[in-house]
N, C-alpha and C positions, 0 to 999 in steps of 0.2 A: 693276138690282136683284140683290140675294145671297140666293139660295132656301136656305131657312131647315133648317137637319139633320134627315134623316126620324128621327133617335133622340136621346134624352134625352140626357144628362151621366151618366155613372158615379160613385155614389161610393163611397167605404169606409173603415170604418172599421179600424183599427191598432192593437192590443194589444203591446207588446215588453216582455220584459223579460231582461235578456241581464248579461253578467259576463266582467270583461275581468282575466287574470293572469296575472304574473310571476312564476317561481319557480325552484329552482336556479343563486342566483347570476346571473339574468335570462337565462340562456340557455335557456328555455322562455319560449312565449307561448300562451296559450289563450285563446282567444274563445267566448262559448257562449250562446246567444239561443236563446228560444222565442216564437213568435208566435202572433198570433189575428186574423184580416181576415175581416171580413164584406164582400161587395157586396155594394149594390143598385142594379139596372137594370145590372147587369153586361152590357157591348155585344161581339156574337160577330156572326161572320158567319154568315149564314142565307143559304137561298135562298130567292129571293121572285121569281116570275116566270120569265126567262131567267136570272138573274145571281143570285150570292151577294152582297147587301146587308148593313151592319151596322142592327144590331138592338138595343134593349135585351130581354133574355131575363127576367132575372127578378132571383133572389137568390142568389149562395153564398159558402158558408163555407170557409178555409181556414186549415189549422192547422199548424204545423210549429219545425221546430228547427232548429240553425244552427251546426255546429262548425269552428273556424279554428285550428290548431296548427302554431306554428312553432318549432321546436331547433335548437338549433348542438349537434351530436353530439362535435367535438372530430375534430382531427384532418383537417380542411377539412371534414368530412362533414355538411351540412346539410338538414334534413327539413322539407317541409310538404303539412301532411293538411290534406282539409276534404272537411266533408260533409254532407248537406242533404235532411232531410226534411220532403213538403209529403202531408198526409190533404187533397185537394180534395172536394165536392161540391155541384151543388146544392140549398137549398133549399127554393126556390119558384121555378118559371115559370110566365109568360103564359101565357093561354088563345090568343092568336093564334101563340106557335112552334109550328113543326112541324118533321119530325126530331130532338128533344132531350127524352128523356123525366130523370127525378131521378137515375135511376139510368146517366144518360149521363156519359164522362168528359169535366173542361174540355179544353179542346185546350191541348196543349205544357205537359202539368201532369203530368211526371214527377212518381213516388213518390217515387224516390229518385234522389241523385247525389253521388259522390264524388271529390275528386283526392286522386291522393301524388305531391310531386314532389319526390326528394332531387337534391340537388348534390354536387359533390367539386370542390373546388378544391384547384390544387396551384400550393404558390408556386416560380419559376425561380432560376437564381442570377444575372440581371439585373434582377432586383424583378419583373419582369411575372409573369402569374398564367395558369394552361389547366385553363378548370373546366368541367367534365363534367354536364349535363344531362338529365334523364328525366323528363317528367312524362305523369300516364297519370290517365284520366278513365273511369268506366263512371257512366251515365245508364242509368235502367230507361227500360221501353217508352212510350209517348204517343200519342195523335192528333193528326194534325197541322189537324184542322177540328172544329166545333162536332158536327157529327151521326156522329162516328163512323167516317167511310166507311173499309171495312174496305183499299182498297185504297190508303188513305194513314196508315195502321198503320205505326208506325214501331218498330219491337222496340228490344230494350235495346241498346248500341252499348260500343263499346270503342275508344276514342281514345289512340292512343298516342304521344308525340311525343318528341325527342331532339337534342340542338346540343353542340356542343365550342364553345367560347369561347378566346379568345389577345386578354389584354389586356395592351399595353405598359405596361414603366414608365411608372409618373405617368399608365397609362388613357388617352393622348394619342390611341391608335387602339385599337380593338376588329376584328378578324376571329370572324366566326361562321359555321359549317356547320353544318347540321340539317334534320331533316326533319320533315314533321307528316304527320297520319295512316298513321304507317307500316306497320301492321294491314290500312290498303285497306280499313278498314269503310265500306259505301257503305249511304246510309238517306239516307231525302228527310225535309228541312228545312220544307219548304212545299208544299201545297197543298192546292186549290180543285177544286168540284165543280161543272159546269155541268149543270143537268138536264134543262133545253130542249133541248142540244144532244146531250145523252148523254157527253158529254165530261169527264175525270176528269184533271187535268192535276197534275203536281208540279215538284218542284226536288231535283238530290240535292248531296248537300254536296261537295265536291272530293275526288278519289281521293289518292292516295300523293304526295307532294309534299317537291321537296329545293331549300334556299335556298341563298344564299354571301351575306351582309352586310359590307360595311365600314363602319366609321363611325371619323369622324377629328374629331377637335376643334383649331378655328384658334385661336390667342393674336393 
């Protein structure tokens, strides 16, 4: 026998209404959406007992907007912005949660988040191409669990990352160097509160990090 889920189905509902253009001779693109989602029986992990359980909590709302712009600047130099705002709250909650009052933030429900990542490509006098990479990301602050706990607060971050590209003529191989989070901003990803045991556990995301890719195509 399959024991049956201690919490409901989540639903919600989806509002979009969004606007997709070309312009300058199509070397711009914009993308640009607003939304509207309601949940209900929205499911978070709780603690209940030893262990953090999911739950359905209650009801919220979230609102927000949605921009994607992408340029060819001329001259190899290529731009793209994008950036993302979400107003969460909830609601209504259950009389049986505890730790999560209306005025509690959802967990991993940044305000706001942005990328810019331009390009430079520079063509060789063999046809192959060595194009130049940046792309950089800041996230406002979050909770990483449903009640808050102040010592899985994860503040606003700055991600920054960068590659030099060398593609053969006709693209046959690609060599890549680059690195991600080069900034070394360290902030936890994930975690959970155990309260039985007093124990308060996380994850952090990977420090400074440098790659070397090949990739070849067989005929």
């Amino acid at each position: 026998d399959i024991d049956e889920a201690a919490f409901g189905p989540k639903k919600s509902e989806t509002y979009e209404l969004g606007l997709k253009s070309r312009f300058l001779d199509d070397r711009v693109q914009a993308n640009l959406a607003v939304f509207f989602t309601h949940y209900t029986g929205i499911q978070l992990q709780i603690q209940e007992g030893a262990s953090p359980v999911s739950q359905n909590a209650g009801d919220a709302e979230l609102k927000g907007a949605e921009l994607e712009l992408n340029a060819i600047l001329g001259g190899g130099f290529q731009l793209y912005v994008g950036a993302a705002y979400i107003d969460a709250e909830y609601t209504r909650l259950l009389t049986n949660v505890t730790g999560i009052t209306l005025d509690s933030d959802l967990p991993k429900t940044p305000k706001y988040k942005y990328t810019i990542s331009p390009t430079f490509d520079v063509n060789l006098a063999n046809t192959g191409k060595v194009r130049f990479a940046v792309d950089y990301t800041k996230t406002d602050s979050m909770f990483n669990d449903a009640p808050n706990t102040p010592q899985l607060f994860r503040p606003a971050t700055d991600n920054l990352g960068a590659a030099i590209h060398y593609y053969s003529p006709e693209e046959k191989y690609s060599i890549t160097l680059g690195g991600t989070n080069l900034t070394d901003d360290r902030y936890l990803t994930v975690g959970s509160v155990n309260g039985a045991q007093g124990e308060i556990v996380g994850t952090y995301n990977p420090p400074r990090q440098w790659y070397l890719n090949l990739r070849m195509t067989f005929e």
